[in-house]
C-alpha positions in Angstrom: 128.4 149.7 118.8 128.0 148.8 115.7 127.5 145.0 116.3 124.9 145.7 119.0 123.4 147.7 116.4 123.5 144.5 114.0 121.8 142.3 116.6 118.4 144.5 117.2 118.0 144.0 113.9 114.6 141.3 114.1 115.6 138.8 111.0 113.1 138.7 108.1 109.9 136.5 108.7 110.0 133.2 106.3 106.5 133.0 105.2 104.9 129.3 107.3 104.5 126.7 104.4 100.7 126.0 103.1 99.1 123.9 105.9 96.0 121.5 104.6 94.4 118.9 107.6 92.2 116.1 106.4 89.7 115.4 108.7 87.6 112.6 108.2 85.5 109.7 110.7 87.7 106.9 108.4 91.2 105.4 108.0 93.3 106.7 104.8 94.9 103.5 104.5 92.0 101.9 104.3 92.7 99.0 101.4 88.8 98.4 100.2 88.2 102.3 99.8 89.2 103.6 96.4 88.1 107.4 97.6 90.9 106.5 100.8 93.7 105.0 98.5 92.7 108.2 95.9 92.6 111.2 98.8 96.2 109.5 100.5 97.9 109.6 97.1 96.6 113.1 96.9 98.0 113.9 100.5 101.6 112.3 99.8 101.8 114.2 96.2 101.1 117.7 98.3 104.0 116.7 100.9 106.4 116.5 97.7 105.5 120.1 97.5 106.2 121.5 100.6 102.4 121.6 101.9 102.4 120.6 105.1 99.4 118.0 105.7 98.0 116.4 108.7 95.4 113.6 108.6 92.6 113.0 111.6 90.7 109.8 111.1 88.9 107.0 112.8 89.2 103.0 112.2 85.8 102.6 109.9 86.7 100.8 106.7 84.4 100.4 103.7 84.7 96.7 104.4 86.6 94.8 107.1 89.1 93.7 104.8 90.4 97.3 104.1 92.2 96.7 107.6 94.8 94.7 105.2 96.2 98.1 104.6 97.1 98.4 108.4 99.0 95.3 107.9 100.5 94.0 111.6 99.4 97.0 113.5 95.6 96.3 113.1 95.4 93.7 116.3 97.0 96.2 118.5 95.3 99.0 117.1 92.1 96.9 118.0 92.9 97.1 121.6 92.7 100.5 122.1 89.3 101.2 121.8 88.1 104.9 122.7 91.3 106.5 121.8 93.6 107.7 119.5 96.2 105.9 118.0 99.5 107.3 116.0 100.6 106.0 113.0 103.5 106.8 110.5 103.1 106.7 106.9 105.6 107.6 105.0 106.0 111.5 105.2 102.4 111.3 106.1 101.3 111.5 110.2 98.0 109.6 111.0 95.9 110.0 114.0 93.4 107.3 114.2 90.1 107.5 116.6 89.9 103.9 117.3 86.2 102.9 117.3 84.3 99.6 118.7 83.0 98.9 115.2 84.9 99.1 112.1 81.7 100.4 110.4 80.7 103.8 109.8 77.0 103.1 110.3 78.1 102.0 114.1 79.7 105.1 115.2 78.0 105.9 118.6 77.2 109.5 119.5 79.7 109.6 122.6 82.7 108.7 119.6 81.8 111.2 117.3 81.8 113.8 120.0 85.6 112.6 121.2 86.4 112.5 117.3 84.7 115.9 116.9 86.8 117.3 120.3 89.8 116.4 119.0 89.4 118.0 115.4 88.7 121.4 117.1 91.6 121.2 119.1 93.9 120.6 115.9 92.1 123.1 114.2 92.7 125.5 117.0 96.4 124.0 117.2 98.0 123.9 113.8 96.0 126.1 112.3 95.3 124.7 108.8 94.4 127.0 105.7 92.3 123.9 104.3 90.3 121.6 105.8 90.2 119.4 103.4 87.3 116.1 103.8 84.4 113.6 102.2 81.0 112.3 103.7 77.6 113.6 103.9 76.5 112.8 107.8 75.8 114.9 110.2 79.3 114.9 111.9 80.6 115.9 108.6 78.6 118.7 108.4 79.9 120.1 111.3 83.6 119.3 110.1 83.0 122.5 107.5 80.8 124.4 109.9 83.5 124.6 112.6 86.5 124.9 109.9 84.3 127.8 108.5 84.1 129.4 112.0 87.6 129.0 112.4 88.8 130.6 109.4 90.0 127.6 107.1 88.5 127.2 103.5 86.8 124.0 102.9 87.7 121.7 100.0 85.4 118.6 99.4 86.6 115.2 97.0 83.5 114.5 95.4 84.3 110.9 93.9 80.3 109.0 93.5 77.1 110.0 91.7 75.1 109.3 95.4 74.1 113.0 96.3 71.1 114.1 95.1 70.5 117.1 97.2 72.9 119.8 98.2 73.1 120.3 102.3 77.0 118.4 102.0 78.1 121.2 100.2 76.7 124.3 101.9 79.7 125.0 104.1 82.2 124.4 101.1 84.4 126.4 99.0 85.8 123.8 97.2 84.7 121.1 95.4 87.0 118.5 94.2 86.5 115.5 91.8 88.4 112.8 89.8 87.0 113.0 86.5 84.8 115.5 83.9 81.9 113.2 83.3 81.1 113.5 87.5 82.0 117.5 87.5 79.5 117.6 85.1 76.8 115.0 86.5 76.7 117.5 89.1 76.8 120.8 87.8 73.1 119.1 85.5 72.3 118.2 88.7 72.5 120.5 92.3 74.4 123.5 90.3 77.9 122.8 91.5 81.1 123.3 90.3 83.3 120.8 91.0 86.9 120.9 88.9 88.4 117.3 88.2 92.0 116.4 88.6 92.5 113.3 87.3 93.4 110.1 89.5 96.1 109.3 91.6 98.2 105.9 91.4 101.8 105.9 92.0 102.7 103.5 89.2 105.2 101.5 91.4 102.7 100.1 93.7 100.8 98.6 91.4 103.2 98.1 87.5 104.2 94.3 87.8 107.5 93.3 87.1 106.5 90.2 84.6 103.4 89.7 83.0 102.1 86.5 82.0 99.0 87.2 80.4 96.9 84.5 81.0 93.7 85.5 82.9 90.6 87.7 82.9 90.7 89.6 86.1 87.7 91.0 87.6 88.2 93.1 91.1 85.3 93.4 93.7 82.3 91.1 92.4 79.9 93.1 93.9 76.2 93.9 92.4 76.6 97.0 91.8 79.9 96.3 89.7 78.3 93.8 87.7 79.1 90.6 89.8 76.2 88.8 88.1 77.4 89.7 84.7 80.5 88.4 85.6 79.1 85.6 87.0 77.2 84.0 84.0 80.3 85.0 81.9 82.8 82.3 83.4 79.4 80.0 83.4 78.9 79.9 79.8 82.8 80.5 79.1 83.5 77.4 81.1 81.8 75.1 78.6 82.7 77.0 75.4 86.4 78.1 76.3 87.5 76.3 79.5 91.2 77.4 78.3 90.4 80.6 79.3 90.2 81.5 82.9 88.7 84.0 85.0 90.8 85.4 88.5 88.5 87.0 90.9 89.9 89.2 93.6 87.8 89.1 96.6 86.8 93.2 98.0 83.7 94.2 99.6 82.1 91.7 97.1 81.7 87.6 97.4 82.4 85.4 94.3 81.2 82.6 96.3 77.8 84.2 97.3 77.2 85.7 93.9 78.2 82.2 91.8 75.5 80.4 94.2 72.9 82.8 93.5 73.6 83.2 90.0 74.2 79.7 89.0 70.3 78.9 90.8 68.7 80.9 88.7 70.0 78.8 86.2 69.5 75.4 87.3 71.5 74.0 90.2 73.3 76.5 92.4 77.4 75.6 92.1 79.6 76.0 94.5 83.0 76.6 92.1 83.5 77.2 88.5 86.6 74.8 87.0 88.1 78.1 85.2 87.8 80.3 88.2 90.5 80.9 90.9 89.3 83.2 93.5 92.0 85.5 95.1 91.5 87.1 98.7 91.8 90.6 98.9 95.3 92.1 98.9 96.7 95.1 99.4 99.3 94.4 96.9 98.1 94.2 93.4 101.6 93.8 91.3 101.7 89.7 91.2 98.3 89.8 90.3 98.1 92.4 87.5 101.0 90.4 86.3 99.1 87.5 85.5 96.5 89.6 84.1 95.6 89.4 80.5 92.5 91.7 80.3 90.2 93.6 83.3 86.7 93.2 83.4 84.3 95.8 84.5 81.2 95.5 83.9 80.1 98.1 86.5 76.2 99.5 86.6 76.6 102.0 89.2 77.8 105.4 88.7 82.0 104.8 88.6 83.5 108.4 88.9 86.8 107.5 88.5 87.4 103.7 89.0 91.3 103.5 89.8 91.7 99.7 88.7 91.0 100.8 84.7 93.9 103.1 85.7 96.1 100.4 87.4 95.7 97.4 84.6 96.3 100.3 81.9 99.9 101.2 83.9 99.6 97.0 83.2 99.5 97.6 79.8 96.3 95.9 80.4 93.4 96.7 78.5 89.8 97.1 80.4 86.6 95.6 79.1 84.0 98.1 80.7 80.7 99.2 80.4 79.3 103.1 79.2 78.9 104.2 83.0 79.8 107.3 84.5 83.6 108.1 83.9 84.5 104.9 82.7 84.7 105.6 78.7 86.8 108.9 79.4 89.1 107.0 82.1 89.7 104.6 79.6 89.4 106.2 76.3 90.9 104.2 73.3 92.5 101.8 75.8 90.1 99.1 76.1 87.0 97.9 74.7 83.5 99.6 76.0 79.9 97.8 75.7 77.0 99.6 76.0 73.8 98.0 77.8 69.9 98.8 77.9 69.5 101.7 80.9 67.3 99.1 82.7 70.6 96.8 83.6 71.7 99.9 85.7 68.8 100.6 88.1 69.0 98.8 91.6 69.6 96.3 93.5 71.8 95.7 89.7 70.6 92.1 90.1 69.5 92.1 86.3 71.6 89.8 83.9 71.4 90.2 79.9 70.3 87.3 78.1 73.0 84.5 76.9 72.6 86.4 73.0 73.3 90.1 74.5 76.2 88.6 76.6 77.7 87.0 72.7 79.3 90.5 71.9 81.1 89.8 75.1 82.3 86.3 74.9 83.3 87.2 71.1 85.1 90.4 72.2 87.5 88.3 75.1 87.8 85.2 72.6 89.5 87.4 69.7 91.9 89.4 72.7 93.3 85.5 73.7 93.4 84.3 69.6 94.4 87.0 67.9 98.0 88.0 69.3 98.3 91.0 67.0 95.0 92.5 67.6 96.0 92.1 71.6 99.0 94.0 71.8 97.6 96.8 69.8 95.0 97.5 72.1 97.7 96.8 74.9 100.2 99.0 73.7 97.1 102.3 73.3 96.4 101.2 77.0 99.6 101.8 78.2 99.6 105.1 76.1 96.5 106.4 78.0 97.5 105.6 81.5 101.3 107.9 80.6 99.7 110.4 79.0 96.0 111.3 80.5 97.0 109.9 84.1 100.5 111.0 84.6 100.5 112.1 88.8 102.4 115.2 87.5 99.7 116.4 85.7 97.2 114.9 88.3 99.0 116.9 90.9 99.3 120.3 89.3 95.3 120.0 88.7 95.4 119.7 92.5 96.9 122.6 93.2 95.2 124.5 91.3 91.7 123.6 92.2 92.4 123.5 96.2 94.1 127.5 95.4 97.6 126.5 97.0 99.7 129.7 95.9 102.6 128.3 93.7 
């Protein structure tokens, strides 16, 4: 009797862990996206703490060489247009809407609405508390409308200065950004407040195991991350210090194209500079942060929170940067900051300072190769910053917190 008794007994309910889905019309492992390689760092770090995360994407890449991060899948992947593909990361469960194009802008109507079917059916299936998302199209409008409808708060990762009017964020309870200087760019601006968390770099993907030292790296020569600054740099640095040399890593940006157009507004356009050596993009960063010496980035857009200061600083490397957006309080005593006239940082960020404005510069990376004492002073505070300010512990707790996941 009294067993039977014992048996009725219903065992105590264990409470479901916290359930977050990102939902999104691009890939997380997307290599040329640093709000991708940021949100998936993110994702992984939740996992650790028992959050149980889903990710719903589509195969739209910033740039077509973000497919690196796919690695030997991508040409299968490819084949499967129309339909959703599975893919294992880690701990962390991909389903990918594979779309004709691999840009965002090509998206028909017909694959947003089988995108768009298949993210209420999740919603309606696992039953997230978050939905958790960037983008400010219509489709990802409706990602917070129908999360809203559904019951899910709506966290948004806020991680450019582009929005200048507030529609994004009217189905959102959270908003989620990478450093102070764009929380408050935004609350000046459309009244938001968005609470920064830091960045998010596991430093064993990117910390080098020997450093050389030798060259002045510069990631993604784009215009709108100075690619003409760092263009007539390595010009006039190639006749005055041909020692030193410059290694460009190819991203959404082209050396080549930029070096052609540069170099003809100086005389006759050049094909290759003697103390360049252009690197394709990677998705593996070690080998060449080990032959780093110093980073440049000279950007003129808005940078929220550019995650390659934070990676050559794990580098012990110290960034050369200019006063924009989050850079200086990324950075802080780490590196070296120059400050240019506002006009250098209005579109299409074409403009180049004269050959005397660009001195201070030339100066700055001369004394950094001649002066070994000076060098691993300014080394040794970079490496400081990126233990102490951008630790993924405290990164991840100021995760938590802002996306209200009960501890």
């Amino acid at each position: 009797m009294a067993e039977k008794l014992q048996n009725s007994i219903a065992p105590a309910s264990i409470p479901r862990p916290f359930r977050i889905l990102w939902a999104n019309a691009y890939c997380l492992l997307d290599t040329s996206s640093g709000a991708a390689m940021s949100v998936r760092q993110m994702l992984l770090q939740l996992i650790k703490k028992g959050i149980e995360v889903r990710v719903l994407g589509a195969a739209n890449f910033d740039h077509e060489r973000g497919t690196a991060g796919l690695k030997d899948r991508w040409p299968s992947i490819q084949n499967r247009t129309g339909q959703f593909v599975a893919l294992t990361d880690g701990p962390l469960a991909h389903q990918i809407f594979v779309t004709q194009s691999t840009r965002r802008a090509d998206m028909t109507c017909q694959e947003e609405a089988g995108w768009f079917g298949k993210y209420r059916r999740i919603l309606a299936q696992f039953q997230p508390d978050t939905v958790f998302y960037f983008g400010g199209k219509p489709l990802d409008f409706l990602i917070a409308s129908e999360a809203r409808s559904q019951g899910c708060a709506v966290a948004f990762y806020l991680a450019n200065g582009n929005y200048t009017r507030d529609r994004w964020c009217r189905d959102v309870d959270r908003v989620i950004t990478d450093s102070q200087a764009t929380a408050d760019l935004y609350r000046k601006r459309l009244g938001i407040d968005a609470k920064p968390v830091g960045t998010f770099i596991n430093p064993a993907d990117v910390n080098a195991a020997h450093h050389t030292r030798k060259h002045v790296l510069f990631i993604n020569p784009a215009p709108a991350k100075g690619g003409a600054i760092g263009v007539r740099l390595a010009m006039l640095m190639s006749r005055r210090r041909p020692d030193i040399r410059f290694e460009v890593v190819q991203a959404r940006g082209s050396w080549e194209a930029m070096l052609n157009v540069v170099s003809g507004r100086y005389g006759t356009p050049v094909k290759s500079l003697d103390n360049v050596v252009v690197t394709p993009h990677t998705r593996d960063m070690r080998s060449v942060y080990g032959r780093a010496r110093l980073l440049l980035a000279p950007s003129l857009w808005w940078e929220s929170g550019a995650r390659v200061l934070v990676e050559a600083m794990i580098n012990g490397i110290p960034p050369l940067i200019t006063d924009c957006g989050g850079m200086p309080e990324i950075v802080q005593d780490g590196g070296v900051l120059w400050q240019l006239d506002p006009v250098f940082h209005q579109k299409p960020f074409n403009r180049i300072p004269s050959d005397d404005q660009l001195e201070p510069m030339i100066k700055c990376i001369e004394s950094l190769y001649d002066n070994p004492e000076q060098y691993e002073k300014l080394s040794d505070r970079a490496l400081h910053v990126a233990r102490t300010h951008h630790s993924m512990e405290n990164s991840t707790r100021r995760l938590v917190q802002a996306l209200g996941i009960p501890e």
